[in-house]
C-alpha positions in Angstrom: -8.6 21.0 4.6 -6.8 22.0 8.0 -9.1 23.4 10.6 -8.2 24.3 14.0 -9.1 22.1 16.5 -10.4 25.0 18.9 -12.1 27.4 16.9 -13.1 25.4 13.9 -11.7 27.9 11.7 -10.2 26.7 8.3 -6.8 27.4 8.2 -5.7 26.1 4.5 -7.6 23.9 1.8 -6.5 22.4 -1.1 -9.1 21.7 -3.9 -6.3 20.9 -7.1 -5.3 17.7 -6.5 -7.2 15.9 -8.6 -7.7 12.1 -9.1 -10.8 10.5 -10.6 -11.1 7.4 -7.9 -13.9 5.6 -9.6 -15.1 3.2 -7.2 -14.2 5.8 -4.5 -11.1 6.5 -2.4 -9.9 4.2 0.6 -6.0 5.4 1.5 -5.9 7.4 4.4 -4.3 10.7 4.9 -1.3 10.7 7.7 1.5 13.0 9.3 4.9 12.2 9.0 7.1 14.6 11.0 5.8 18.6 9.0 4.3 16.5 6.1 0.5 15.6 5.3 1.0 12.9 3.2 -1.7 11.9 0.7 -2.3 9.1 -1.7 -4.3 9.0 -5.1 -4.4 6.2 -6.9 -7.4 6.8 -9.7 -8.2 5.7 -13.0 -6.6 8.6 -14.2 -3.9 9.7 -12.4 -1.7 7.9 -9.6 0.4 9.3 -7.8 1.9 10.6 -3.6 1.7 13.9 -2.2 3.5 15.4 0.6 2.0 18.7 2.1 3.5 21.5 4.7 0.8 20.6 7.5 1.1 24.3 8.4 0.6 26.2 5.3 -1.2 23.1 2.6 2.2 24.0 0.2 3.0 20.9 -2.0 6.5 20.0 -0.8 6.4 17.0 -3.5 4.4 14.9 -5.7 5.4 11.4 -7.1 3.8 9.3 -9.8 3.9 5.9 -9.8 6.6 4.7 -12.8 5.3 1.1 -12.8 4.1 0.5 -16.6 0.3 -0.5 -16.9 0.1 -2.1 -19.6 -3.6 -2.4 -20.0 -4.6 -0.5 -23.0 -7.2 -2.8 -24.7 -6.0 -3.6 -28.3 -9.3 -3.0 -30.1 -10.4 -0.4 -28.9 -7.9 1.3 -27.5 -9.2 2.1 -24.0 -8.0 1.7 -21.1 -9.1 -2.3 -19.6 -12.4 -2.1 -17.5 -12.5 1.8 -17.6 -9.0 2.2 -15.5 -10.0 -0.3 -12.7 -6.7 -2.2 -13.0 -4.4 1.0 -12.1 -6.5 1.8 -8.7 -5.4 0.6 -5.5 -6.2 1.3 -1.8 -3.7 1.1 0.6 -2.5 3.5 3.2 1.4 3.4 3.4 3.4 2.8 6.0 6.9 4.6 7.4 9.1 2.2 9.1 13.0 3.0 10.1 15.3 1.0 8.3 18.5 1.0 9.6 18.4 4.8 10.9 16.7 6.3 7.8 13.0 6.7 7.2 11.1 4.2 4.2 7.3 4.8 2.8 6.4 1.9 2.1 3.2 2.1 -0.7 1.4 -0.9 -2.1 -0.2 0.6 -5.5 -1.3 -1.3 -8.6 1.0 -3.8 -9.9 3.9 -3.1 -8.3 4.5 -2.3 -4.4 7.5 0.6 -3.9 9.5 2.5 -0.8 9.8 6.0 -1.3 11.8 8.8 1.1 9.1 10.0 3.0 10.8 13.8 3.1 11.8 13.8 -0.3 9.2 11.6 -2.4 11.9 9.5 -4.3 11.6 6.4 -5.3 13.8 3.9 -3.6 12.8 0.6 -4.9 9.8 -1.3 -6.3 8.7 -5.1 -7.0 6.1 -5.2 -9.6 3.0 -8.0 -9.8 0.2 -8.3 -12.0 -2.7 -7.6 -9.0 -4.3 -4.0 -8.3 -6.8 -2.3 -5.8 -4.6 -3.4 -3.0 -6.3 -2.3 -0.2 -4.5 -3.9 3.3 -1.6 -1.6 5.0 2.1 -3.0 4.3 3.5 -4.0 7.4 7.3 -4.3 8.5 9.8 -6.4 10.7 12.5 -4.6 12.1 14.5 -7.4 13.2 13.8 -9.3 10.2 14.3 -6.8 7.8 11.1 -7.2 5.9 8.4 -5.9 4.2 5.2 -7.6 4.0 2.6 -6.6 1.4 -0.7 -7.9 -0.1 -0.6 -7.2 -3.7 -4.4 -7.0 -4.5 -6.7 -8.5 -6.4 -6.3 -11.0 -9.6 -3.3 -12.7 -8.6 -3.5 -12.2 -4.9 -0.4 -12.9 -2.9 1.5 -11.9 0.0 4.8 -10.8 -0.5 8.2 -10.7 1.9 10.0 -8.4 1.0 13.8 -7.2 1.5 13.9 -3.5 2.2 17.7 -2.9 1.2 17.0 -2.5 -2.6 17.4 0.3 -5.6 15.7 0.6 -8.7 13.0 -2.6 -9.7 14.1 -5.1 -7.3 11.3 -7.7 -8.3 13.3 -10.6 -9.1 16.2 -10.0 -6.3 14.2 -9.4 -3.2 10.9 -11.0 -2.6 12.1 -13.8 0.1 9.2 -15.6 0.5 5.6 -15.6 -1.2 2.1 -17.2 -0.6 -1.1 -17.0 -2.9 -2.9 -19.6 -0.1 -5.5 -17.7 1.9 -4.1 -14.5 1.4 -6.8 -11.7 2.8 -7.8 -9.4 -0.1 -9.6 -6.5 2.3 -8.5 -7.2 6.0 -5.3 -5.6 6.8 -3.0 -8.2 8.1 -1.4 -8.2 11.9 2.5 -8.8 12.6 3.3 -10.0 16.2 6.3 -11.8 17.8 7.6 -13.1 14.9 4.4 -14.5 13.4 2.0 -13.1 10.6 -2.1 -13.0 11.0 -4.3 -12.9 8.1 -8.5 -12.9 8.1 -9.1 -13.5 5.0 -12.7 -12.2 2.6 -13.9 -16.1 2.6 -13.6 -16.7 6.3 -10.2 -18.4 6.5 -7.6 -17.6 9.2 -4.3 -18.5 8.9 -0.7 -18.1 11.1 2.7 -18.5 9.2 6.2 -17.5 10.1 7.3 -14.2 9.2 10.8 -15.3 8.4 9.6 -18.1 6.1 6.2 -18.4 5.9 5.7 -21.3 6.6 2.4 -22.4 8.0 1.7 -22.7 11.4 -1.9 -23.3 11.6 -5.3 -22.0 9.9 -9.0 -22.8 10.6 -12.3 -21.3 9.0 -14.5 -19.0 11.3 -17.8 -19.2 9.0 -18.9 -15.7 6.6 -17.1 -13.0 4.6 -15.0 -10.9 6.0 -13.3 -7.0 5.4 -12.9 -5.7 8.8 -9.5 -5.3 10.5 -8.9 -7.9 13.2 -6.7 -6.7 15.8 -4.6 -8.0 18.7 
């Protein structure tokens, strides 16, 4: 819904786009120049919205195209209910070389999109799913940097100059070594942050990531750090 901020009023709701988010959803809504942009990934369906913030009007809707592959052989259902198809994230619009890029970490595969128009510019697909941390991006690098989820966890660099499925092409560097499942991750001067769930905080070079240092701090941990 869109209320005004003065008088409270409701000004437009939506109550049809549907997604059954099982364990609940996490993504957060956010505006991108006119557009409300939305993100469901269920059990059932998966897909991005883009809203007219002024008027609610779906200016496009994108499904995911990544294959799921996790239709239990026996029975014929889907593995653990759906779980493996769900993800978390909140994307992210960087500016890559004067154009705008959504980039979206969803279940087993991470894409860019065109924020105005919803099409899909590239994706690297992985086995992992309910990613929940936000991608983040290097400008002067030229990379991506998403957590893929849970089940194989790894964070992935990523080159953002791709079309089409891109996995085997442009993933420049990758770590599965205390790779932080819930925290979103901080990028600063070149060097990557991560807190991860067990405790363990690590610093690696963006370009390479390599390791630069990492210690334990003691407890579990889902909260964002920040800098």
């Amino acid at each position: 819904a869109c209320l005004d901020a003065k008088t409270y009023q409701v000004l437009w709701k939506r109550l049809d786009l549907l997604c059954r988010h099982y364990r609940g959803p996490s993504s957060s809504p956010f505006i991108f120049e006119d557009l409300l942009i939305l993100t469901f990934d269920g059990v059932d369906a998966q897909y991005l919205t883009a809203l007219d913030k002024k008027t609610g009007r779906t200016v496009w809707k994108t499904h995911r195209s990544v294959e799921w592959n996790d239709i239990d052989e026996n029975s014929s259902q889907m593995i653990r209910d759906g779980d493996r198809r769900k993800a978390h994230s909140t994307p992210l619009v960087v500016n890559v070389k004067g154009e705008p890029q959504l980039l979206s970490a969803g279940a087993k595969a991470v894409y860019a999109y065109d924020p105005r128009t919803g099409r899909e510019l590239w994706r690297i697909q992985h086995p992992a799913w309910s990613a929940a941390p936000i991608p983040l991006y290097d400008d002067k690098l030229g990379l991506a940097f998403f957590i893929n989820g849970s089940g194989k966890t790894e964070l992935l660099a990523v080159r953002v100059d791709g079309q089409g499925d891109v996995t085997d092409t442009h993933v420049v560097w990758r770590t599965d070594q205390a790779v932080a499942k819930t925290a979103s991750p901080i990028l600063a001067d070149g060097l990557f942050y991560m807190v991860a769930d067990d405790g363990l905080v690590s610093c690696r070079e963006a370009a390479t990531g390599k390791l630069v240092w990492r210690g334990g701090i003691g407890g579990k941990y889902a909260s964002s750090p920040i800098l």
